[in-house]
C-alpha positions in Angstrom: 108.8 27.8 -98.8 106.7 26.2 -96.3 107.7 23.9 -93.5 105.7 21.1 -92.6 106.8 18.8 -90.2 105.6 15.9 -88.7 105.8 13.9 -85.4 104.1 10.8 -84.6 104.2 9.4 -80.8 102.9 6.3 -78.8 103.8 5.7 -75.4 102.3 2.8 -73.8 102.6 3.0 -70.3 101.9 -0.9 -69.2 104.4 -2.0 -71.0 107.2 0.7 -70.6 107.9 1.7 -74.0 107.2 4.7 -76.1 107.7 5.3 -79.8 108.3 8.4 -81.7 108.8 9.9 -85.3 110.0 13.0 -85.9 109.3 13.8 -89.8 111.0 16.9 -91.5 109.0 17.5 -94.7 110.6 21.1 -96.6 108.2 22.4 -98.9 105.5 19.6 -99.0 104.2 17.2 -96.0 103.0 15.0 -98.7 105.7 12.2 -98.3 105.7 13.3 -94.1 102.0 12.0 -94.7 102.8 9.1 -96.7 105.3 8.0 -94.1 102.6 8.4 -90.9 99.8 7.0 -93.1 101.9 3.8 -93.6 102.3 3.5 -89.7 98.7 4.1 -88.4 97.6 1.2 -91.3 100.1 -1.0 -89.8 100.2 0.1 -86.3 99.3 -3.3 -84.5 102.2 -5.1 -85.8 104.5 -2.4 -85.5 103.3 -2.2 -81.7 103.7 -6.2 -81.1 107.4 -5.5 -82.2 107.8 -3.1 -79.7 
């Protein structure tokens, strides 16, 4: 059994926030990988929200 985690962080230090994702994948990272590709494509809006 492997364990693949995941973790995904921004801080952004001019405007005072930071943003993290902690991902526990058990036995594949494939949907851990799904989830962090889905952010990085939509990383600009999700970083206007914050």
């Amino acid at each position: 059994m492997k364990n693949e985690d995941r973790c995904l962080i921004w801080i952004n230090q001019k405007e005072e926030w930071d943003f993290v994702i902690i991902l526990a994948a058990h036995n594949t990272a494939h949907s851990a990988e799904l989830v962090l590709k889905t952010f990085g494509k939509e990383s600009g809006s999700v970083q206007q929200i914050l």
